[in-house]
C-alpha positions in Angstrom: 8.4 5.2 -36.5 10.6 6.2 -33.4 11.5 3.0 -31.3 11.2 3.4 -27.6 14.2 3.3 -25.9 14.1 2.1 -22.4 17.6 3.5 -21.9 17.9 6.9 -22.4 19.3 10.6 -21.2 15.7 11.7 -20.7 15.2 9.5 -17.4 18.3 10.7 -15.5 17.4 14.2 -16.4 13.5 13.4 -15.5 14.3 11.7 -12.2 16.4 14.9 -11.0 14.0 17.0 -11.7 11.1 15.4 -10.7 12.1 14.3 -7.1 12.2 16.4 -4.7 13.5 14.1 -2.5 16.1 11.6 -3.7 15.5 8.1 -3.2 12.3 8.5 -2.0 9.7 5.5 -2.8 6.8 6.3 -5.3 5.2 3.7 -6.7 3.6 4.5 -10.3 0.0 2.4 -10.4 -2.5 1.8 -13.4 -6.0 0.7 -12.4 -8.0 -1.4 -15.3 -11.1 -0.6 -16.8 -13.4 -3.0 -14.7 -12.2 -1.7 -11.7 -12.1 1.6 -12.7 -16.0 1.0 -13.3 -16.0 0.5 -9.3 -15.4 3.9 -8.2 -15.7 3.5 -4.4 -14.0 0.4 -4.4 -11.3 2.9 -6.3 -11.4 5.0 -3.8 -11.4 2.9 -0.4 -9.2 0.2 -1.6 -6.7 1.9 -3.6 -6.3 5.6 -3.0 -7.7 5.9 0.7 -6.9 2.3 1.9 -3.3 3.4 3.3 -3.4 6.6 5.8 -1.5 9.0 2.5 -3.1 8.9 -0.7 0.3 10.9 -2.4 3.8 9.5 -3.4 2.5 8.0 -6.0 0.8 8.1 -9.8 -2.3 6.8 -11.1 -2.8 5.6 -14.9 -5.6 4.9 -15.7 -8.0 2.9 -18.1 -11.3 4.0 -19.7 -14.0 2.5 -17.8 -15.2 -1.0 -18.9 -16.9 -1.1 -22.0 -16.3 2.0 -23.2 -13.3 1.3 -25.5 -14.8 -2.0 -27.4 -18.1 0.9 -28.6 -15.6 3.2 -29.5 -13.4 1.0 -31.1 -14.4 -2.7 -31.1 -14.9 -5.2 -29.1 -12.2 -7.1 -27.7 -13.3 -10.7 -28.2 -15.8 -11.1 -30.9 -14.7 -8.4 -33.2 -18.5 -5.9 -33.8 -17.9 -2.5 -34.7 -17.9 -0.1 -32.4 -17.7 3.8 -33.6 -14.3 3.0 -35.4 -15.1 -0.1 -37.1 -17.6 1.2 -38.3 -15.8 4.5 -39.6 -13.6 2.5 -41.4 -15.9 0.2 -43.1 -17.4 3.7 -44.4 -20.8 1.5 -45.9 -23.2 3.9 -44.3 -22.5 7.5 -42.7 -25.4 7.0 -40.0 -24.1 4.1 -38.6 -21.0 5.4 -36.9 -22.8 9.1 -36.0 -25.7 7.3 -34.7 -22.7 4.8 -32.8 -21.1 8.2 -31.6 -24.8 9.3 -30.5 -25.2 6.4 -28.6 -21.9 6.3 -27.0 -22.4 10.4 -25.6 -25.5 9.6 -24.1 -23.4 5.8 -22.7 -20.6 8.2 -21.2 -23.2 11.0 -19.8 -25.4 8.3 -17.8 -22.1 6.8 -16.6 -21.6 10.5 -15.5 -24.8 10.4 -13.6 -23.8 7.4 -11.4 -21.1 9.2 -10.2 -21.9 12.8 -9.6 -24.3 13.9 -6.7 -24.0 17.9 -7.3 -25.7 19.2 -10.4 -22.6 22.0 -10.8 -20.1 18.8 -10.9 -22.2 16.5 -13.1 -22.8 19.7 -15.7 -19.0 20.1 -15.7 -18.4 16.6 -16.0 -21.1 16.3 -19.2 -19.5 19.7 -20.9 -16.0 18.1 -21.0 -17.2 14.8 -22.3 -19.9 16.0 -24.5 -16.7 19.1 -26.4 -14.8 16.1 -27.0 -17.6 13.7 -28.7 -18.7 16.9 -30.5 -15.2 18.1 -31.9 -14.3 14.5 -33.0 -17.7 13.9 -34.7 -17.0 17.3 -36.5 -13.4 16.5 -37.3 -14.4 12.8 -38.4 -17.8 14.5 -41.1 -14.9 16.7 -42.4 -12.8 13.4 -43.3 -15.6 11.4 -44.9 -16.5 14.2 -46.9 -13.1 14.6 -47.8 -11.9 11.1 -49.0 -15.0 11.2 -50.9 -12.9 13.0 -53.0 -10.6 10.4 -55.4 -7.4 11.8 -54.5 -7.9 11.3 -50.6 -7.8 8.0 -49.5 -9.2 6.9 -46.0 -7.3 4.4 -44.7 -4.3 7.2 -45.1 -5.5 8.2 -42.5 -7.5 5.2 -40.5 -4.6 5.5 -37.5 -5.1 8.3 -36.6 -8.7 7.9 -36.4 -8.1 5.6 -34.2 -6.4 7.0 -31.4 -7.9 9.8 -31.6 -11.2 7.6 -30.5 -9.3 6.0 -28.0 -8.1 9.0 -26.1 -11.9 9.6 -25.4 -12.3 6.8 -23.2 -9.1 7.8 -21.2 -9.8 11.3 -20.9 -13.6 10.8 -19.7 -12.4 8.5 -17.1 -9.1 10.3 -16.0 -11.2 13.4 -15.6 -14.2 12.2 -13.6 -11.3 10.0 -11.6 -9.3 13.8 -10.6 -12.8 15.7 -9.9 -14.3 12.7 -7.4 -11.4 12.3 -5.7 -11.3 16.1 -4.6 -14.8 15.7 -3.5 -12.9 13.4 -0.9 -10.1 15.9 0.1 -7.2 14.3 -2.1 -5.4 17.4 -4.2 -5.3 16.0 -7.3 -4.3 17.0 -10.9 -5.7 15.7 -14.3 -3.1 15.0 -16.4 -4.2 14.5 -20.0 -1.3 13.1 -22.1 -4.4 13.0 -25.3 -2.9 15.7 -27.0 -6.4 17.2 -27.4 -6.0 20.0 -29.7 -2.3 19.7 -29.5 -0.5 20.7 -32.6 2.3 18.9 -33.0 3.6 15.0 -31.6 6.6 14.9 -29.3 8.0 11.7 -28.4 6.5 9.7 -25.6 9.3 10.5 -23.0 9.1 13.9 -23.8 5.6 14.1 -23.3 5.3 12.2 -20.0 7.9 14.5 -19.0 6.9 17.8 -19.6 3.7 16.8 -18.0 4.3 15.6 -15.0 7.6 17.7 -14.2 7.4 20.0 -11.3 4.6 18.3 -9.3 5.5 17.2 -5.6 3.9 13.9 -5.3 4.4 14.4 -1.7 1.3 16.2 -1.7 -0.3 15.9 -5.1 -1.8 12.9 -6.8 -1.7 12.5 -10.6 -4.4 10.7 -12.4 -3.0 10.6 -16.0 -4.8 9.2 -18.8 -4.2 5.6 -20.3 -3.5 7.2 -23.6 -0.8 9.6 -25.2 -0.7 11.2 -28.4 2.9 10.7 -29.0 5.1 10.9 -32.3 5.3 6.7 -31.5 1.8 6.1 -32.0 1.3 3.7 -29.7 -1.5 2.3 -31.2 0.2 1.1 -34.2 2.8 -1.1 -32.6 0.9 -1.9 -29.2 -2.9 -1.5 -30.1 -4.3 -1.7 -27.0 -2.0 -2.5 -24.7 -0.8 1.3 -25.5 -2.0 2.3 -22.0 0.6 -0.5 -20.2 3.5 1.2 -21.9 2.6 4.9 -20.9 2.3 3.0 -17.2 5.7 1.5 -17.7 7.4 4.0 -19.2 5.9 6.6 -16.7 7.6 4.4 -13.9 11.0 4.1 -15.9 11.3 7.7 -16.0 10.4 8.5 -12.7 12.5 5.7 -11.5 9.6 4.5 -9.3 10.1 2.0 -6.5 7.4 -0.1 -7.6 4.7 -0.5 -10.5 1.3 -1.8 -9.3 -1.4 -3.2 -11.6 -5.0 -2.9 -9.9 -7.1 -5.7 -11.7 -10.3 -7.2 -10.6 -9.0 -10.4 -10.1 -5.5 -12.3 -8.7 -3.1 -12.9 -11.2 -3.8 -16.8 -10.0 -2.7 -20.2 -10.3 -5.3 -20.9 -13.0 -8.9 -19.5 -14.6 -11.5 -19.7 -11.5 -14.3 -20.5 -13.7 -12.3 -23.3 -14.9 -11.4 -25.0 -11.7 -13.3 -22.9 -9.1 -13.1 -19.7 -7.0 -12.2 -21.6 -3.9 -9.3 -24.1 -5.6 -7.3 -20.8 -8.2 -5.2 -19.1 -5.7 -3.1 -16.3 -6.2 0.9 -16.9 -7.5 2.0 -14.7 -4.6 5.6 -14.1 -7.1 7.1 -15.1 -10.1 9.5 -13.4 -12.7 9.1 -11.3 -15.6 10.1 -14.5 -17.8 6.9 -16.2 -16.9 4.6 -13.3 -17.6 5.8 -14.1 -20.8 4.9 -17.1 -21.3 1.3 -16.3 -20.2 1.9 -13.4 -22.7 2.3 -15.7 -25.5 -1.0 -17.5 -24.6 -3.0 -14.3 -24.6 -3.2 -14.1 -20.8 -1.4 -11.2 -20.3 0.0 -9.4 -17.0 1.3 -7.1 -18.7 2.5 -6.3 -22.2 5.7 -8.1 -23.0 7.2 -4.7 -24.6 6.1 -2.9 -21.3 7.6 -5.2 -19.0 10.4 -4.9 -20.7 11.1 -1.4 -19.5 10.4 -2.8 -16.0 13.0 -5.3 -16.5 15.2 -3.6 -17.8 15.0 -1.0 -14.9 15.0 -3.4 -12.1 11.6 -1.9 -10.8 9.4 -4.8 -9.3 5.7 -5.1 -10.8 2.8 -6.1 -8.1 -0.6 -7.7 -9.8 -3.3 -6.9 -7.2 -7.3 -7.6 -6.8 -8.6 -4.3 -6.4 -11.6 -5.8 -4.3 -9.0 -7.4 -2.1 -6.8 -4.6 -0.9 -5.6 -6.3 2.0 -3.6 -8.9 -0.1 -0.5 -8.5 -1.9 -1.2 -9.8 -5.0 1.8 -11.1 -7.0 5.2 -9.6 -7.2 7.1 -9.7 -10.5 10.4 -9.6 -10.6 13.4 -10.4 -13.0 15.1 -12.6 -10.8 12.7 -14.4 -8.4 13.2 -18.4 -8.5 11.0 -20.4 -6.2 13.0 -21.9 -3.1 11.9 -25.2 -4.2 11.0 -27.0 -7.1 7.5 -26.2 -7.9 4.4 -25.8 -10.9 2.5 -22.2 -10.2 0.0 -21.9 -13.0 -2.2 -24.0 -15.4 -3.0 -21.6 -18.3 -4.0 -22.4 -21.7 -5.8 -21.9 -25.3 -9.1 -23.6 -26.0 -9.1 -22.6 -29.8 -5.7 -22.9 -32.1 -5.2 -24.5 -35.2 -1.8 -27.4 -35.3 -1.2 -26.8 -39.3 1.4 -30.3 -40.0 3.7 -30.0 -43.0 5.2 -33.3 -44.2 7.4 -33.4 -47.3 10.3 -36.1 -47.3 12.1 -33.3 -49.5 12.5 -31.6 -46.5 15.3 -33.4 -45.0 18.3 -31.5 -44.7 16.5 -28.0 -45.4 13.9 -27.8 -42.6 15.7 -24.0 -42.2 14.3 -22.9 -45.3 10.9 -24.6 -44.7 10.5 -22.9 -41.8 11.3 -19.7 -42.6 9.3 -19.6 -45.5 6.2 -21.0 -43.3 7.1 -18.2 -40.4 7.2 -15.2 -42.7 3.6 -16.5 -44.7 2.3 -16.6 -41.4 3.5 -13.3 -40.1 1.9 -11.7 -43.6 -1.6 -13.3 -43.3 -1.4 -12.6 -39.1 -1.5 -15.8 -38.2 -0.2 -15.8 -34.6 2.3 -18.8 -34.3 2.1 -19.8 -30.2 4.7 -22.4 -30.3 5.8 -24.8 -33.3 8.1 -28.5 -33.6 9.8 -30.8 -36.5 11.7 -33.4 -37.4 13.3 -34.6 -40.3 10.9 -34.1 -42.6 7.6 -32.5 -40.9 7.1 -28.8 -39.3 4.1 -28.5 -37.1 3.0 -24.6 -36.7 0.5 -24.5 -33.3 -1.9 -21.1 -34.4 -3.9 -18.6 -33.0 -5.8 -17.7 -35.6 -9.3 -18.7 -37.6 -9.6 -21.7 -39.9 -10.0 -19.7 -43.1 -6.3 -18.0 -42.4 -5.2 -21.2 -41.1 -6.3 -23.2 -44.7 -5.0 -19.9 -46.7 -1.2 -19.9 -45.5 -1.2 -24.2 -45.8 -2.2 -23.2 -49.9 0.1 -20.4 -50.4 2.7 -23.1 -48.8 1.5 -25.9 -51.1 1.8 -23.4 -53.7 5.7 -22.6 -52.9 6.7 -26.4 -51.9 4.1 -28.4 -54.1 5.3 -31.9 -53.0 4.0 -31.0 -49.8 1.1 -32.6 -47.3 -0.3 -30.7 -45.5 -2.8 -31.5 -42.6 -5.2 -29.2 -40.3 -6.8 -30.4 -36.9 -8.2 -28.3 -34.4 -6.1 -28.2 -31.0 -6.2 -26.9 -27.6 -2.7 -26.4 -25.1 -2.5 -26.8 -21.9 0.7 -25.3 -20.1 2.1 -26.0 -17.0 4.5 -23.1 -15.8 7.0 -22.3 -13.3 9.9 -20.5 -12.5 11.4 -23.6 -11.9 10.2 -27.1 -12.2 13.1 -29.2 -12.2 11.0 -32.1 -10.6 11.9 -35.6 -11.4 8.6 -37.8 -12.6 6.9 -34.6 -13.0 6.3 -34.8 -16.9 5.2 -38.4 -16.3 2.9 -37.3 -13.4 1.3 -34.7 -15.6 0.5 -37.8 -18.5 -0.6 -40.0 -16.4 -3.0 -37.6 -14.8 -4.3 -37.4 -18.4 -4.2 -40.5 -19.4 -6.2 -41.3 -16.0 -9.1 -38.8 -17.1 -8.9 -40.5 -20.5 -7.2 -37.6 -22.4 -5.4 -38.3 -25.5 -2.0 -36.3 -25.5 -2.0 -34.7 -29.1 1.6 -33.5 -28.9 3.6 -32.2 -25.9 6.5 -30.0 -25.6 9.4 -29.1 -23.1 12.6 -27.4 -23.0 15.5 -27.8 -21.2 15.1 -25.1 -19.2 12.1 -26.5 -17.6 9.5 -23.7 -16.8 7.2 -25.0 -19.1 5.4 -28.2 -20.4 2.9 -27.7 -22.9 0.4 -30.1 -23.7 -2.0 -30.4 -27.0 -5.3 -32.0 -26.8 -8.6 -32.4 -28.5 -10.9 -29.2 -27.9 -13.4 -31.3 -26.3 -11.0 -32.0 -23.7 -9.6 -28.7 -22.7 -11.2 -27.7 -19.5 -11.3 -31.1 -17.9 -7.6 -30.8 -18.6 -7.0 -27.9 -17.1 -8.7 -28.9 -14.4 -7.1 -32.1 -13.9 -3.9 -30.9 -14.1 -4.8 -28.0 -11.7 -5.9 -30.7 -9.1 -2.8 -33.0 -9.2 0.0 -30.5 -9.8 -1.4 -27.6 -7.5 -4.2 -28.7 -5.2 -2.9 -31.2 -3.6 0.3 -29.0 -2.0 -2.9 -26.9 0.1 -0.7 -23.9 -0.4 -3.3 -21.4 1.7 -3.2 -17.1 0.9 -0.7 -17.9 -2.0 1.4 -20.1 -3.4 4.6 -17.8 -2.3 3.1 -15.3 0.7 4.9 -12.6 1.4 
């Protein structure tokens, strides 16, 4: 698999040919899939809020929903179209899935399309590329029917190929409304539909979008390309924030904007209310990964990386609050003074404890032999500790994965206990916390809301402290810690405006 290099030949020769002016700013924006389900708060709040819809591009998402049918879904895991593909138990089940799906994506057609001529073009495009993917899909069951085909060979490509349908549908429907409004658009479609060969993605984001003048042409380019990468396989679904970055690294944007539907704020609103979560305002690219590594992503670590790495600043922004600037990201922002910006967490992990007094000395090779089991049966490992003779592993991951790797380590270093509890962290982040009393502060908020402190960790560099507690007592956490580390400094529009 070709590695994506974030420093190549390709941008220098993209960024000449693509700007027609040097040095002029263009910021390159991807809108998600919740607000992409809003078109007119699309249109008046993103592309017609400022007085020039042009100088910049648009990637976006498929519209909410429509990914988890055709693939699964995010968070519990059902089948959609794909899933059930693969499972291959029952060839109705993913046709009638598909069935469903066209007639899903066709009524969502019919919310937004007025004129019967646009909403019959808007089916016929949809409705080719359900057909031709059914078709392609019938040929491939029939065919690894066959003993010497096998179908996960090929169970990749089946699923981007899915994906693309999501992007494409809303791409296309995003270019034709918005020239119902007098913006010139263009539909880029980086799919590959039909394509017959894969090109790296640099090259294909390039040959795409070279020659338009975004002075007076706006882009909407799908979330998805077919690239010889395949995004899918190292990103899965974060694929569509690495064409977003890697579109702005090329075109050496001024600025990459994320349109979500919420702030990227100083903790979850349904955990300590609407009116107390405020937005950040800034932070650096070091802290979005931190809330990477607790699933609470701004944007993919591997994307941001190509951000970073280029110096381009990333804004988070509330699509149904144009009129605030969200949260700049930047690799070198440090607040002026000592401070905690977020409360983020994990209700549901797994603290797997290894004790073996035969450890001492060799905790090295415990732990890489722990790490490595872990990394084969996919247990995601958030943070872990030891000492001289115990290693504690903190997991993302279910209980019968969890109680699998602690027997195939049993198995390896028999003299070993192991113990399994069921955890939940608390963090408590910023780009710089060097505040005297403020770990004790943050226990004995805990300890005053009666809140046993499981285990705790912090580093020297001091832009986290994570705390472990029962599961019963993660959102009162949270929410205690929100209140006496946040709340009480009444910070107003955000906790850095600008």
């Amino acid at each position: 698999m070709t590695i994506l290099n974030c420093q190549t030949q390709t941008e220098i020769n993209t960024a000449n040919s693509m700007s027609n002016t040097p040095n002029r700013k263009l910021s390159i924006e991807k809108i998600g899939g919740t607000s992409m389900s809003d078109y007119p708060a699309v249109r008046d709040n993103i592309v017609l809020y400022t007085n020039n819809p042009y100088h910049r591009v648009l990637v976006v998402s498929a519209y909410s929903g429509i990914t988890d049918d055709l693939l699964e879904h995010k968070k519990t895991g059902q089948p959609g179209v794909y899933g059930l593909f693969a499972h291959n138990d029952n060839k109705n089940d993913w046709l009638l899935a598909f069935q469903q799906l066209g007639l899903k994506l066709t009524q969502v057609n019919k919310t937004l399309f007025t004129d019967i001529e646009q909403l019959a073009l808007a089916n016929d495009f949809i409705n080719e590329r359900i057909a031709k993917t059914k078709q392609l899909l019938n040929h491939l069951h029939i065919l690894c029917s066959h003993g010497h085909f096998l179908l996960d060979d090929h169970l990749l490509t089946v699923r981007e190929l899915l994906a693309s349908i999501g992007e494409a549908h809303s791409a296309w429907n995003l270019s034709q409304l918005l020239k119902n409004e007098g913006v010139n658009t263009c539909f880029i479609d980086l799919t590959g539909w039909e394509s017959e060969e894969k090109q790296p993605l640099d090259s294909v984001i390039t040959e795409h979008l070279e020659g338009i003048d975004f002075s007076e042409t706006l882009p909407i380019v799908t979330g998805y390309a077919h690239c010889s990468e395949n995004l899918m396989h190292s990103f899965d679904r974060g694929y569509s924030e690495m064409i977003f970055s890697r579109t702005a690294v090329l075109l050496k944007a001024t600025e990459a904007v994320i349109h979500k539907e919420y702030h990227l704020s100083s903790a979850d609103p349904r955990l300590v209310g609407e009116e107390q979560a405020i937005p950040i305002g800034k932070t650096n690219y070091d802290i979005a990964d931190q809330l990477a590594n607790l699933g609470m992503e701004a944007i993919h670590p591997h994307a941001a990386k190509g951000l970073r790495q280029a110096k381009i600043a990333l804004r988070i922004k509330n699509a149904f609050e144009p009129e605030h600037h969200g949260t700049l990201i930047t690799d070198d922002y440090i607040s002026e003074s000592p401070q905690v910006e977020i409360i983020a967490g994990m209700q549901h992990l797994i603290a797997l404890e290894m004790f073996d007094q035969e450890m001492v000395g060799q905790q090295g090779i415990y732990e890489k032999v722990l790490i490595d089991m872990a990394a084969r049966l996919k247990c995601k490992v958030i943070t872990k500790d030891f000492n001289a003779n115990t290693i504690t592993v903190f997991l993302d991951t279910s209980l019968k994965r969890a109680k699998r790797l602690a027997e195939q380590f049993k198995q390896h270093f028999p003299t070993t206990a192991v113990n399994t509890r069921k955890v939940s962290l608390a963090s408590v982040m910023g780009s710089d916390m060097r505040i005297k009393g403020l770990l004790a502060r943050s226990v004995q908020t805990l300890y005053n809301h009666n809140i046993n402190v499981e285990a705790m960790h912090q580093n020297i560099r001091q832009v986290e402290m994570q705390f472990f507690v029962n599961q019963s007592d993660y959102e009162i956490t949270i929410k205690a810690l929100h209140t006496s580390l946040i709340e009480i400094h009444d910070h107003g529009k955000a906790i850095c405006e600008h």
